[in-house]
C-alpha positions in Angstrom: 0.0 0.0 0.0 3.3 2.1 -0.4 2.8 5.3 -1.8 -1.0 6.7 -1.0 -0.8 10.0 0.8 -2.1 10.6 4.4 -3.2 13.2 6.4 -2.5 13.0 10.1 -4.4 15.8 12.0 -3.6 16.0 15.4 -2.8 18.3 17.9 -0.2 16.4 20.3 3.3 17.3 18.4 4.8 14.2 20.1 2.5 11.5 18.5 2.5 13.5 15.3 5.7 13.1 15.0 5.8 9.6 16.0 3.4 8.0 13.9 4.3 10.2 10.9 7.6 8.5 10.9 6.8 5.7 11.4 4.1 5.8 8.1 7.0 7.4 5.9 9.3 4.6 7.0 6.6 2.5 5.4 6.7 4.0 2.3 3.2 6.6 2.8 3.6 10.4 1.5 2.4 12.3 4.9 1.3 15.3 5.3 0.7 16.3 9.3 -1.8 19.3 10.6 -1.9 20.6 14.4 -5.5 21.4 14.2 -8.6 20.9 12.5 -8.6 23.9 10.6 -4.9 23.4 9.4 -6.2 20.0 8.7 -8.8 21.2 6.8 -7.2 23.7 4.9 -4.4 20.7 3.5 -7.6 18.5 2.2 -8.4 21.2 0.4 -5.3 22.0 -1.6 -4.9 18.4 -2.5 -7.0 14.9 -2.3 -4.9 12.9 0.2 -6.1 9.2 -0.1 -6.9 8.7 3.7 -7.1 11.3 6.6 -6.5 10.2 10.1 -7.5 12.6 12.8 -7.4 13.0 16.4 -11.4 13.8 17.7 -10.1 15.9 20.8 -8.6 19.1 19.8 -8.2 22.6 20.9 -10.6 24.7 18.2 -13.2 22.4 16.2 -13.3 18.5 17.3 -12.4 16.1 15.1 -15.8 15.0 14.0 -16.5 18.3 12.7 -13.9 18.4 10.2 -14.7 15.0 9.3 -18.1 16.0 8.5 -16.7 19.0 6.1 -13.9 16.5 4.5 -16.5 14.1 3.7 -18.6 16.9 2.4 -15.9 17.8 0.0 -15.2 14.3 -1.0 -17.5 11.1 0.2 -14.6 8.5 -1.1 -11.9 9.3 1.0 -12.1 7.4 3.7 -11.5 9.1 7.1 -10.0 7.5 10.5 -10.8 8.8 14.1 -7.7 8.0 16.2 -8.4 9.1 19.5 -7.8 8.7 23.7 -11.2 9.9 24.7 -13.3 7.6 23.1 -17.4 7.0 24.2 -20.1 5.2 22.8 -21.9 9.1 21.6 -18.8 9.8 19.6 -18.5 6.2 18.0 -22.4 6.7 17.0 -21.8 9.7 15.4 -18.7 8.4 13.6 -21.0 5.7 12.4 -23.7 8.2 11.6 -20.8 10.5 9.3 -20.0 7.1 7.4 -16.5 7.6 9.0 -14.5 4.5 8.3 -12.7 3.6 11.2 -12.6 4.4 14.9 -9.6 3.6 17.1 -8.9 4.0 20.9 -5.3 5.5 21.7 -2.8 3.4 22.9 -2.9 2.1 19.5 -0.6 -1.3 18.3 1.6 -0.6 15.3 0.6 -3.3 13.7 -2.9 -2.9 14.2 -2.7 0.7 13.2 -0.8 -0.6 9.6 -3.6 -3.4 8.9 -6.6 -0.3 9.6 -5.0 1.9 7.3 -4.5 -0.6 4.6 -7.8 -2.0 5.1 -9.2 1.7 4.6 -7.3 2.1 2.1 -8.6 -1.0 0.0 -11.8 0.1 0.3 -11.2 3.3 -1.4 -9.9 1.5 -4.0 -12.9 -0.6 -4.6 -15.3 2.2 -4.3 -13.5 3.6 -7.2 -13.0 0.8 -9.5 -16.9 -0.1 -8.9 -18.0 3.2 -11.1 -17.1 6.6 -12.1 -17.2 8.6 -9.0 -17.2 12.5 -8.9 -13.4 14.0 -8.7 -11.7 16.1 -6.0 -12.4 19.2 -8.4 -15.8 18.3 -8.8 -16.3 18.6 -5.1 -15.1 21.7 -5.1 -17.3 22.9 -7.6 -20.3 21.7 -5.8 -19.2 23.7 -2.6 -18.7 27.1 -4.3 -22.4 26.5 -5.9 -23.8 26.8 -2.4 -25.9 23.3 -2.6 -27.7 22.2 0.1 -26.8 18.6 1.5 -29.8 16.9 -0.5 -28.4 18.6 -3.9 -25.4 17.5 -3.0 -26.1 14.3 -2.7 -28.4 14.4 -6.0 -25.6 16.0 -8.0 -23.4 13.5 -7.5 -25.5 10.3 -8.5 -26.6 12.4 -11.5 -23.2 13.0 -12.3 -22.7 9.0 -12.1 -24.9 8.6 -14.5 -28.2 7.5 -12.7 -31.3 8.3 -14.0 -34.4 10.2 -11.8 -36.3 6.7 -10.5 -32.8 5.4 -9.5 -31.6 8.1 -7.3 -35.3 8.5 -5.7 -34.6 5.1 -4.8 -31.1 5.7 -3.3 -32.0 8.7 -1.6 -35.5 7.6 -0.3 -37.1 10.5 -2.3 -40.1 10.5 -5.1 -39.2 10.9 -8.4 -40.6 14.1 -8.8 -38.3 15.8 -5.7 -35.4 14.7 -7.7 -36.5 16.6 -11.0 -37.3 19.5 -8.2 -33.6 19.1 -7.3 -32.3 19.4 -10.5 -34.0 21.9 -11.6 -32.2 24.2 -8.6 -29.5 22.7 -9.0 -28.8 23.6 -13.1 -29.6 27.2 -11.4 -27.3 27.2 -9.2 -24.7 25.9 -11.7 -25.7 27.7 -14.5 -26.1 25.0 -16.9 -29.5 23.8 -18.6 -29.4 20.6 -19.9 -28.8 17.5 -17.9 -26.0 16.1 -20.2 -23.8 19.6 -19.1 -23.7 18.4 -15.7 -21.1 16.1 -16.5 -19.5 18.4 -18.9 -20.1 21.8 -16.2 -18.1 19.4 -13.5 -15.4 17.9 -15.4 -14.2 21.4 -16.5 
């Protein structure tokens, strides 16, 4: 799994630096953020393949800026690594669609066979379909979406027709045409086909 890029956001320098070393070692491109907001800030100027971040932190929590990362882009997948674990936090991991959560002290090894296990399943969520890019996240933030057109813009974008993502989303047919319809406004396109072409630009 050599070669993927982390980001490890966390605010206690000593583990930073510890576990950073040790992933470099390994052969991982790392990238390391004292706070959420630096954190944040990195994700945006590139697409790391998997963020690991602490949940206790002095500004905004770790569960925040998971929230926003995952808003930016749904496939990376994103690790809580964390001392002050409780069963509210691990729900609400669960609930962001976080992929793993793990309880500092942490085994080396165990840490390795997380990451690469996270890791794999990006993979396979991108080789099972054409997936919205980095940029196209972007894209969709500046447009000022709300989460629901979010989440519609970016199964119309792989290709799934109105019944389809009603069915994904739980939503009638009709509230997905609704959706679109704001949507091309906000983007300033007109046609479904120029989705793809507005977003891959």
């Amino acid at each position: 799994m050599a070669g993927y890029s982390i980001l490890l956001i966390d605010d206690e320098e000593i583990l930073l630096e510890a576990v950073s070393d040790d992933l470099r070692e390994s052969g991982y491109e790392v990238t390391t953020a004292i706070s959420g907001d630096e954190g944040l800030s990195s994700f945006k100027s590139r697409q790391h393949d998997l963020v690991i971040i602490d949940l206790n932190m002095g500004g905004r929590d770790g569960l925040e800026i998971s929230k926003e990362i995952k808003l930016l882009n749904p496939n990376t997948p994103v690790m809580i690594l964390t001392g002050y674990g409780s069963i509210e936090t691990a729900i609400e991991a669960l609930r962001l669609d976080l992929d793993d959560y793990v309880l500092k002290p942490v085994n080396r090894d165990d840490l390795f066979e997380k990451i690469k296990h996270c890791l794999e399943k990006r993979k396979n969520k991108f080789s099972a379909g054409p997936q919205p890019t980095f940029s196209q996240n972007i894209k969709i933030e500046e447009a000022g979406l709300t989460r629901r057109e979010k989440e519609v813009v970016q199964l119309a974008a792989q290709g799934y027709n109105d019944d389809e993502i009603a069915k994904m989303l739980s939503i009638s047919a009709f509230t997905v045409k609704f959706h679109l319809k704001r949507i091309f406004k906000k983007l300033g396109i007109h046609k479904r086909v120029e989705l793809i072409v507005s977003l891959g630009k």
